[in-house]
C-alpha positions, -999 to +999 in steps of 0.1 A: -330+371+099-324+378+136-346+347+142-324+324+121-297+336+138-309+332+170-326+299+163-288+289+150-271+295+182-299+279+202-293+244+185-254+249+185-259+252+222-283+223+223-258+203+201-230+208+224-247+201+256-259+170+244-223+161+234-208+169+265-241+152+283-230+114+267-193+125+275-203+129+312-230+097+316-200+077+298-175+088+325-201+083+353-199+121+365-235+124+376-235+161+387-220+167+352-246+147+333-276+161+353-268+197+350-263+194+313-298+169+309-316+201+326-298+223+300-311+204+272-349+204+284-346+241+284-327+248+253-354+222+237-381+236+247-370+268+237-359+257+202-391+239+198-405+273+205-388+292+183-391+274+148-429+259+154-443+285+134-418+291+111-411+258+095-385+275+072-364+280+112-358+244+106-329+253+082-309+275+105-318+248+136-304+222+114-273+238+106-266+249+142-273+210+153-243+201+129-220+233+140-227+222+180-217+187+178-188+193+154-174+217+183-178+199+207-164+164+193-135+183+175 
């Protein structure tokens, strides 16, 4: 359970950085954009890392993709 849970907040932080990351590359602010493109390689990777033996982690990554974006585009 704690690695559901933790897999779930990973991809609602990916979610919402890569939000924000097309927010900043449509208003031009490059610092902005590359900070949060390094977020999202790390937060990826980490992910990745955390549901590739565990298919079933798919479920809570998927749900914490949708919760991410919604916060962020609310």
């Amino acid at each position: 359970m704690t690695s559901a849970i933790i897999v779930f907040a990973i991809m609602t932080a990916l979610d919402f950085v890569w939000a924000r990351y097309t927010a900043a590359v449509t208003d031009k602010r490059r610092l902005a954009a590359a900070l949060y493109s390094g977020a999202i390689v790390g937060l990826g990777g980490f992910s990745t890392i955390s549901y590739v033996d565990n298919h079933w982690m798919l479920i809570p990554a998927v749900a914490g993709a949708l919760f991410g974006t919604y916060l962020a585009v609310r």
